[in-house]
N, C-alpha and C positions, 0 to 999 in steps of 0.2 A: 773888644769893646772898651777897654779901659786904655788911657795913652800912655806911653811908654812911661814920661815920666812919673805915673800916679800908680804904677806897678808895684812898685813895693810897698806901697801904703795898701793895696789890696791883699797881698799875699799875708801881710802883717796881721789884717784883720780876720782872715781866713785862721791863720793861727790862732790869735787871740779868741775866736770861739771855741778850738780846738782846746785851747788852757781853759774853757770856763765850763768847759764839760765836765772838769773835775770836781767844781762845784756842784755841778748835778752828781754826778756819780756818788761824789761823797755823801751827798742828803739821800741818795737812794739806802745809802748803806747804813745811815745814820737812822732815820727814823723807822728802814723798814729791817729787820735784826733774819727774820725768815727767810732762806736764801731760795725757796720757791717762791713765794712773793716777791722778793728782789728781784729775778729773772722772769716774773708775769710782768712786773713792771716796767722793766725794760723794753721787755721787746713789744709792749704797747707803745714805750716812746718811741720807737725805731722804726715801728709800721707807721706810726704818723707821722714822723723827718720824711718817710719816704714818699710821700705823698704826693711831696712837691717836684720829685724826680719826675712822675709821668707828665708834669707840664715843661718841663726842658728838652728843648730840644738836640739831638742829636750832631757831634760834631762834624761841619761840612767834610774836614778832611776825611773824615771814615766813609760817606761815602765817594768820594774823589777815589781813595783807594780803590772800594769795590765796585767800580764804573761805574755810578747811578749819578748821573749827573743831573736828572730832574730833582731825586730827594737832597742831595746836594744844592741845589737853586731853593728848594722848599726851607732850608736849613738858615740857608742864608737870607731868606726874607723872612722868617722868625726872628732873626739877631735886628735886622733893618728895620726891624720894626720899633726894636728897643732903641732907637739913634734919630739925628736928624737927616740920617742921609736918604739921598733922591737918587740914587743910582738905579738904574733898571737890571735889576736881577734876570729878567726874560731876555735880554739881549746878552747877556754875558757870556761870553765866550770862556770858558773852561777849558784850554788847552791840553791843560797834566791829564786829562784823565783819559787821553788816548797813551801816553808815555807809562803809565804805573807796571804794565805788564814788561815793560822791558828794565824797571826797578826790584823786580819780585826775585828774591834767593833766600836761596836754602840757608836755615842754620848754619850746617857745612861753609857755604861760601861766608856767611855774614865773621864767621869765628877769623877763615882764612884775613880777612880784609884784615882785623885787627892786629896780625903780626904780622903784616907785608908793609903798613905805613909805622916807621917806628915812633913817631909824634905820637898819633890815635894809641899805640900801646901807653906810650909812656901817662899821658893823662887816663886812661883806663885804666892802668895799676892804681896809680897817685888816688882817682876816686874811689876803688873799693877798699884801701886802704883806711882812708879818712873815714867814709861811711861806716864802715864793721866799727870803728872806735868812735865814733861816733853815735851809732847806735847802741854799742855796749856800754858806754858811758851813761846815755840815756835812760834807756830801760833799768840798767841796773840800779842808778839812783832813784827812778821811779819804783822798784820794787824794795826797795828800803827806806822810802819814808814814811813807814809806819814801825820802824825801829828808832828815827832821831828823834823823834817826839813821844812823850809819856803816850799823850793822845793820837793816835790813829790817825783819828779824825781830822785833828786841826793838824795835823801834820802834810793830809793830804790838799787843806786847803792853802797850806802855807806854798805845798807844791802849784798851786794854780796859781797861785799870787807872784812866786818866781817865774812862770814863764813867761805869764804875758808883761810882766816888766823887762824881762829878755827881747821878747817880741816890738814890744812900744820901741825897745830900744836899738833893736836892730836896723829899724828904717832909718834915721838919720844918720848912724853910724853906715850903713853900706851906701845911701845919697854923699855922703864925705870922702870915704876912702875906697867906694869902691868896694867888688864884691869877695875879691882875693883877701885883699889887706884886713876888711872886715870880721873875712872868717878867720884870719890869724890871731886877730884881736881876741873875738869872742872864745876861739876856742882855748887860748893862754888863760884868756879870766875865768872858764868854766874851771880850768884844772887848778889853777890859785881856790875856788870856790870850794873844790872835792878837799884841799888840803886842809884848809883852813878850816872847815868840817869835820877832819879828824884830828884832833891835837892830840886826845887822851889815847887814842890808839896804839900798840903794841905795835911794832913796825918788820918784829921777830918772834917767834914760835920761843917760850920761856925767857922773855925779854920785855925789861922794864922800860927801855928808851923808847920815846915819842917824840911826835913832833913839838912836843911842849914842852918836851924837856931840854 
């Protein structure tokens, strides 16, 4: 539904609530101190996010997969409905969804495919590579930023306020250079960010030298 070029402007905003959750999360934490009331409160806002899941529609391709090529057509004149197009869904010929069954493999085969083209391996090392450091970098500075600030609190909002200036600023950095160059970019400055973060830090086990020193 979105055109290519306005893609990363969605993905970005898609983020950017993802970073403002932290401003709810922290006010949960902040005004409500009982962590059974914390967790009633939650999971009222989470029955009510979810609300709007039963009016979305299912993606065509899932059922493409599982041969239902009516709920498939039903699928896709829920989205046509969101657009200005006139195409006739009742006429459309769905060809893939006589082909899926001769796509379908086992685990087993899907693992094999992966070391017999050595390209697919070499970018399937490269991304779990990135991702596991990726992730651990993530997470881990998210579970410590209620150590870099006196306040908890504003620490965690300081954290929401860093990402989605991350987020704002990823769309026109990866529109510029592209999504490779981009992520070289951001990930040197995230680790410039972790360094420059710890000056006062011990960099040795009974050792006074730092990065400030």
């Amino acid at each position: 539904l979105v055109p290519a070029k306005q893609k990363n402007y969605a993905n970005s905003w898609a983020m950017i609530l993802w970073a403002l959750g932290y401003f709810l999360a922290t006010a949960i934490g902040y005004f409500i101190r009982d962590w059974n009331y914390m967790f009633l409160v939650t999971g009222i806002i989470l029955a009510v996010m979810n609300v709007q899941v039963f009016f979305c529609p299912e993606s065509p391709r899932f059922y493409i997969i599982n041969q239902d090529v009516l709920a498939a057509k039903r699928s896709l004149k829920y989205l046509q409905a969101l657009t200005s197009s006139e195409l006739d869904i009742d006429d459309l010929d769905i060809a893939d969804s006589g082909k899926v069954k001769d796509r379908k493999q086992t685990f087993e085969q899907q693992m094999k495919e992966i070391f017999l083209y050595p390209a697919f391996l070499g970018e399937t090392v490269i991304l779990m590579y990135i991702w596991f450091f990726v992730g651990l970098s993530y997470y881990g500075f998210n579970f410590g930023w209620g150590s870099i600030l006196p306040d908890r609190y504003m620490a965690y909002l300081m954290a929401s306020v860093g990402e989605i200036i991350a987020y704002v600023g990823a769309v026109p950095l990866i529109a510029v250079l592209g999504r490779r160059r981009a992520m070289i970019v951001m990930l040197l400055a995230a680790a410039a960010f972790f360094l420059i973060a710890i000056p006062d830090v011990p960099l040795a086990k009974n050792s006074k030298w730092t990065l400030e020193s």
